[in-house]
C-alpha positions in Angstrom: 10.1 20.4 -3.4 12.4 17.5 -4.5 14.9 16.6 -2.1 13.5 18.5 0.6 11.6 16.8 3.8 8.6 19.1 4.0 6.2 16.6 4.8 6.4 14.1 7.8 7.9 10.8 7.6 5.7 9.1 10.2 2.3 10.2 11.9 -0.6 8.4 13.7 -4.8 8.0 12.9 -6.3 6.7 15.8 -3.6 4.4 17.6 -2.2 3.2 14.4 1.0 5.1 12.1 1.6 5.6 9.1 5.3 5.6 7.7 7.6 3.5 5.8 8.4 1.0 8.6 5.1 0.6 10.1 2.0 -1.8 8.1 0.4 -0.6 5.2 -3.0 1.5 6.6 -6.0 -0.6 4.8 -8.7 2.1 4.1 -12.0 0.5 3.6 -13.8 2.8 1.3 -18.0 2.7 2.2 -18.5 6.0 0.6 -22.4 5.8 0.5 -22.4 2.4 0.1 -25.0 2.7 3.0 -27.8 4.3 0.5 -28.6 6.7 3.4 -29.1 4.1 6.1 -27.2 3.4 9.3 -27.8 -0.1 10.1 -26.3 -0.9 6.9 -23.4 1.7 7.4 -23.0 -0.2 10.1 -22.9 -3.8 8.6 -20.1 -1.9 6.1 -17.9 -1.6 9.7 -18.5 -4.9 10.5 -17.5 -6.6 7.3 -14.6 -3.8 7.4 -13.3 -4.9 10.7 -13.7 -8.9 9.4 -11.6 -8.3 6.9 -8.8 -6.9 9.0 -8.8 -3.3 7.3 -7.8 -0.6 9.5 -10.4 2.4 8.5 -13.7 2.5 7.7 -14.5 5.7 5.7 -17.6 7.1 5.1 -18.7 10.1 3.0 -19.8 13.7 4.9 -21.9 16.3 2.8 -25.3 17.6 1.8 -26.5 17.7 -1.8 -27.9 21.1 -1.8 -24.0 22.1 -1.2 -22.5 19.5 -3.5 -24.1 19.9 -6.5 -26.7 22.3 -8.3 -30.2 21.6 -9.3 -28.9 21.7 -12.9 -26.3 19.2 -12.3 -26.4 15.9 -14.1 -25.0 12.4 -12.9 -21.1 11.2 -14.3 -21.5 8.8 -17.1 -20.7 6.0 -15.0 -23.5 6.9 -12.5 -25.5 7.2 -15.2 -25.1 3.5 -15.8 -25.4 2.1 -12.6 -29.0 4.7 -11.1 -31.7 6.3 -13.3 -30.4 8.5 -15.6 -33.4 10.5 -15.6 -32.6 12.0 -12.0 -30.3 14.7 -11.0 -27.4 14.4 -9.3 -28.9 16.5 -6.5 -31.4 14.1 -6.4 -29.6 10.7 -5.8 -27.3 12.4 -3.6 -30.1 13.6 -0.9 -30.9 10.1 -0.8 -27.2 9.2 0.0 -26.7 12.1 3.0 -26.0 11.1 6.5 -26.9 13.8 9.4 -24.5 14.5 12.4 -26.3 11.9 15.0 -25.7 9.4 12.6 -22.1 9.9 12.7 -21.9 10.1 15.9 -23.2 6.9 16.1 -20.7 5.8 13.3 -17.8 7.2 14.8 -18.9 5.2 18.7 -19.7 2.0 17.1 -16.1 2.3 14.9 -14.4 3.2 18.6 -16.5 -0.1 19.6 -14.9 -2.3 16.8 -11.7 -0.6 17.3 -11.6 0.5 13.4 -11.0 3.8 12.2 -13.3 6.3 11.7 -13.0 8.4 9.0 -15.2 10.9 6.5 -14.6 13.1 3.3 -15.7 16.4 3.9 -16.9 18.8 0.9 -17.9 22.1 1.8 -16.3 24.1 5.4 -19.6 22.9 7.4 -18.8 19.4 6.7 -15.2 19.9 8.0 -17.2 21.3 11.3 -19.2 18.6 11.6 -16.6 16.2 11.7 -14.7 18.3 14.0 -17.2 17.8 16.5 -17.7 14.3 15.9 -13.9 14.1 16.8 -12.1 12.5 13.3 -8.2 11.8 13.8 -7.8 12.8 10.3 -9.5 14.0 6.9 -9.5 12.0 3.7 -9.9 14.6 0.5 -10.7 13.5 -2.6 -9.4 13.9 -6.2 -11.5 17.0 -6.5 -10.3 19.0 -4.0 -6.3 18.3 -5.1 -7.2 21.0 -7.8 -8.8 22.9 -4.7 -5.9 25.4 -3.0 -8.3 27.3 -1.0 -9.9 24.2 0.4 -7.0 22.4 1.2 -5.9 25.5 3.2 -9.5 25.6 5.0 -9.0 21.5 6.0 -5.2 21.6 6.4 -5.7 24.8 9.1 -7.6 22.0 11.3 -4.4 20.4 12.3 -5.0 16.9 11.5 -3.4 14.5 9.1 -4.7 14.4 5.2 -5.1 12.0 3.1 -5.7 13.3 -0.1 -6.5 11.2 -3.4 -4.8 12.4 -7.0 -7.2 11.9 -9.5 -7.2 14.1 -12.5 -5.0 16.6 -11.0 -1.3 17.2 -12.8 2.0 17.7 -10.9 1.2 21.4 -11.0 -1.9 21.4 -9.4 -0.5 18.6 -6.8 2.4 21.1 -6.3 0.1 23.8 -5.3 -2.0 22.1 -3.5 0.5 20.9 -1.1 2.0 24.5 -0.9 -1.8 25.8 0.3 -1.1 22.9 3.1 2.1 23.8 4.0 1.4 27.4 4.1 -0.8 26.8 7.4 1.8 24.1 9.1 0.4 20.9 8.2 2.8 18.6 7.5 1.0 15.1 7.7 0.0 14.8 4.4 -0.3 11.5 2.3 -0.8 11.6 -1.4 -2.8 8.8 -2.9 -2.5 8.1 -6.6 -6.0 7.3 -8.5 -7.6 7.3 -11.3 -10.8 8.9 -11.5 -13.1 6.3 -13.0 -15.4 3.8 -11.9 -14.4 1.2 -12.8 -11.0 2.0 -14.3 -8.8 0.0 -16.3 -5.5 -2.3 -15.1 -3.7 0.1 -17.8 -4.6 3.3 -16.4 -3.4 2.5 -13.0 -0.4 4.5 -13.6 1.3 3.3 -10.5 4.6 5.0 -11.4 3.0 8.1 -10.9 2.7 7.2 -7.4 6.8 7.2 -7.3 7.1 9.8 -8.8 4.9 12.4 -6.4 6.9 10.6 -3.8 10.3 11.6 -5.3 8.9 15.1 -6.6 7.4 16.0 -2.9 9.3 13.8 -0.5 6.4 13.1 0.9 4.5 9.4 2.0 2.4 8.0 -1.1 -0.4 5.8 -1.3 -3.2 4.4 -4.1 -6.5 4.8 -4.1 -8.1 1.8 -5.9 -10.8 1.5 -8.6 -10.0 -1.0 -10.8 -11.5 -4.8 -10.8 -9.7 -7.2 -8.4 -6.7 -6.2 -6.4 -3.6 -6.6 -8.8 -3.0 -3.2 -8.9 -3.6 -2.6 -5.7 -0.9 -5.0 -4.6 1.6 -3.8 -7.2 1.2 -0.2 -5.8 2.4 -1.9 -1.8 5.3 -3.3 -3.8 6.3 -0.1 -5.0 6.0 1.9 -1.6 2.7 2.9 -0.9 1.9 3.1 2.6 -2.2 3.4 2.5 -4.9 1.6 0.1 -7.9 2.5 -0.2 -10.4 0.7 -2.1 -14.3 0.3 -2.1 -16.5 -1.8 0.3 -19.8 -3.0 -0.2 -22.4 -5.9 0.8 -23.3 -6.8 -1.9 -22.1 -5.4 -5.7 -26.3 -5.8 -7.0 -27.4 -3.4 -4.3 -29.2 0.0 -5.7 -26.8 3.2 -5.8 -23.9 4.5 -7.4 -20.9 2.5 -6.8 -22.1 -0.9 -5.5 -21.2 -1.9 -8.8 -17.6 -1.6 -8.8 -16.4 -1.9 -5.1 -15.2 -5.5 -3.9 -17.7 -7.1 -1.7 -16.9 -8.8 1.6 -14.7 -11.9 0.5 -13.1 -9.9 -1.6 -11.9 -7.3 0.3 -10.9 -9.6 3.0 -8.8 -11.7 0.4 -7.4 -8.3 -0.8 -6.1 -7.4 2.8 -4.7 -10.9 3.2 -2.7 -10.3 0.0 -1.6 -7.1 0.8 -0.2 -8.5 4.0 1.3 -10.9 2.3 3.1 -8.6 0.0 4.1 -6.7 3.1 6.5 -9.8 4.6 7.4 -10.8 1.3 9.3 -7.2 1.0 11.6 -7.9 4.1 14.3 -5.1 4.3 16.6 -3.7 2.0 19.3 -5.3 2.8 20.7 -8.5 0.9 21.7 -10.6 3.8 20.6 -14.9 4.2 17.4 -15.5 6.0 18.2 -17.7 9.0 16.5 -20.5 6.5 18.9 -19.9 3.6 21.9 -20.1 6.5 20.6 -23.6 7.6 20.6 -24.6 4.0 23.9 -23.6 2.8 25.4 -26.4 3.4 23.5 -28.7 1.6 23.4 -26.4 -1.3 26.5 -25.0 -1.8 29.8 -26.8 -3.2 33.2 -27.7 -2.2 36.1 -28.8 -4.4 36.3 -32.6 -4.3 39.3 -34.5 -6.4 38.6 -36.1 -9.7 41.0 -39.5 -9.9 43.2 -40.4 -7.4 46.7 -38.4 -7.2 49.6 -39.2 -5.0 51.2 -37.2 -2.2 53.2 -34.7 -4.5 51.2 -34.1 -7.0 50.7 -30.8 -8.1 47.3 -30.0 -8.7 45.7 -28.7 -11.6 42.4 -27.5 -12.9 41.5 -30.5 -14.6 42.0 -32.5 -11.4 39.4 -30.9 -9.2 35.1 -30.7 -9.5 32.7 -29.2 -7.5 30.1 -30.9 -5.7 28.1 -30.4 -2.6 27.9 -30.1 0.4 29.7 -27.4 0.8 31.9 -27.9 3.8 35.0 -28.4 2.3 36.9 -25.7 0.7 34.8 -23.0 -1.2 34.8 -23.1 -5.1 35.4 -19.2 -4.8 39.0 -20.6 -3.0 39.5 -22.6 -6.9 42.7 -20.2 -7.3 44.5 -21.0 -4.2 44.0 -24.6 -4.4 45.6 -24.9 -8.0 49.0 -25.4 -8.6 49.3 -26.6 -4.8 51.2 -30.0 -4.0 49.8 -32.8 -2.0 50.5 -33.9 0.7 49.2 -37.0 1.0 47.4 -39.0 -1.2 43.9 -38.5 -2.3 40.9 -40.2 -3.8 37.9 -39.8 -6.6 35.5 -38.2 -4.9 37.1 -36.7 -1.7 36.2 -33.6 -0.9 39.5 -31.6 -0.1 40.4 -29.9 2.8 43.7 -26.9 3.7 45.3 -29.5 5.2 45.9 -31.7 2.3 47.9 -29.2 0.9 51.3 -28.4 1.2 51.1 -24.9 1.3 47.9 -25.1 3.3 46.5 -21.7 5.1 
């Protein structure tokens, strides 16, 4: 796929784009962050929206089709929820039915924010169909996942697909299972599949790289602690993060524990805007600030001693000093081994005109 524009370069969620010359698309991540109940799904909006994020996305699936009875918690679940129930069991607690996201999706319309879910299974994808999503957000799992892909991708809408785990290979053949039904809005968003992760296994080059590899837009999916990586990965190109919301990090349930609360995600969007001006364009041209300055900051050639009308100058006759509205110190060469003509003074800036062989 390298070198070849497969993928689009610019698409729209909602009334918002995504491409290289539009803002970076803030996903606030409440997963199940609602522990199964919608007035605090949506509080999770509310503080989303407050923050200035431009998504809210929840999580769309039932337990009995996510996970077997025999199915036991990841380690870092483990940690967080008792260890002694199944998977199964804590996510049945975690499920939210299709009224409820009806509801989610109006209120989100209501806040104008976003709505957006991660399907698991084909009836999930249904369900969100008829609750009207703009697009799907797929996680790391279901990169590995061809036939999936193919089943969400033949939809129509855009995809934003996480990375975790998954090699170039597997990337490279999901995206083909993508392409093979038309979709082209695709973004790929690196992570790292741990909760939380380390700073170090951020890996935010890999991010360039699927960007180069598929010439396709590329994003980062955020599970570290604070928002350095996060900002680094805007730096480098991405044009969506996504990172974890909650209410409060002490609340019961699997990933309270390492999502940024309230402040914090609202300080992380700030910074991420911030990063965004900061960038400007790529071209190397003076800001109207830096053109206002240069006088003051730049120098001129200016005479050291006085010299008579005559005098041929030399190197050892001439300084630089600001400001720099005299004759440029990049002009040194023409001005040497010129002859006054008329005499100067310690300190005077010089100008063509005292020159006998002026321009």
């Amino acid at each position: 796929m390298t070198g070849v524009q497969r993928f689009a370069t610019e698409f729209g969620i909602g009334n918002r784009h995504i491409a290289l010359n539009h803002p970076v698309y803030v996903m606030a991540e409440a997963g199940v962050n609602h522990n199964g109940d919608l007035v605090l799904a949506k509080r999770l909006v509310d503080v989303a929206v407050e923050a200035g994020a431009d998504c809210v996305k929840f999580q769309t699936f039932k337990a009995d089709r996510v996970a077997t009875a025999s199915a036991s918690k990841a380690e870092y679940q483990k940690r967080v929820t008792d260890a002694t129930e199944s998977q199964r069991e804590m996510l049945r607690k975690l499920e939210l039915g299709f009224d409820q996201h009806v509801e989610l999706r109006r209120y989100c319309d209501s806040r104008n924010i976003d709505f957006l879910s991660t399907p698991y299974n084909a009836e999930d994808v249904a369900l969100l169909e008829r609750v009207g999503v703009h697009a799907f957000k797929l996680a790391s799992l279901h990169m590995a996942e061809p036939p999936f892909l193919r089943q969400v991708a033949a939809v129509g809408k855009p995809m934003i697909i996480s990375t975790g785990m998954a090699t170039l290979e597997e990337i490279r053949a999901g995206l083909e299972a993508v392409l093979m039904v038309g979709n082209h809005n695709v973004v790929l968003l690196q992570c790292t599949t741990n909760y939380p992760s380390r700073i170090e296994d951020a890996n935010l080059l890999a991010m360039v790289e699927m960007a180069r590899e598929f010439n396709v837009l590329v994003g980062y999916s955020d599970h570290t602690e604070g928002d350095t990586a996060c900002l680094a990965a805007v730096a480098l190109g991405a044009r969506v993060i996504e990172k974890h919301i909650t209410l409060n990090k002490a609340m019961d349930g699997p990933d309270h524990s390492t999502s940024a609360d309230p402040d914090e995600f609202a300080a992380l969007v700030k910074r991420v805007r911030e990063v965004e001006r900061s960038l400007g364009s790529p071209f190397k041209t003076p800001s109207e600030a830096e053109l206002e300055n240069t006088p003051g900051m730049r120098r001129s050639i200016v005479m050291v001693g006085d010299l008579k009308a005559g005098t041929v100058i030399g190197d050892a006759d001439l300084a630089f000093k600001r400001p720099g509205t005299g004759i440029p110190v990049a002009q040194l060469d023409a001005v040497v081994g010129q002859r006054l003509s008329r005499d100067v003074f310690h300190d005077e800036m010089l100008s063509w005109s005292d020159l006998d062989g002026a321009r």
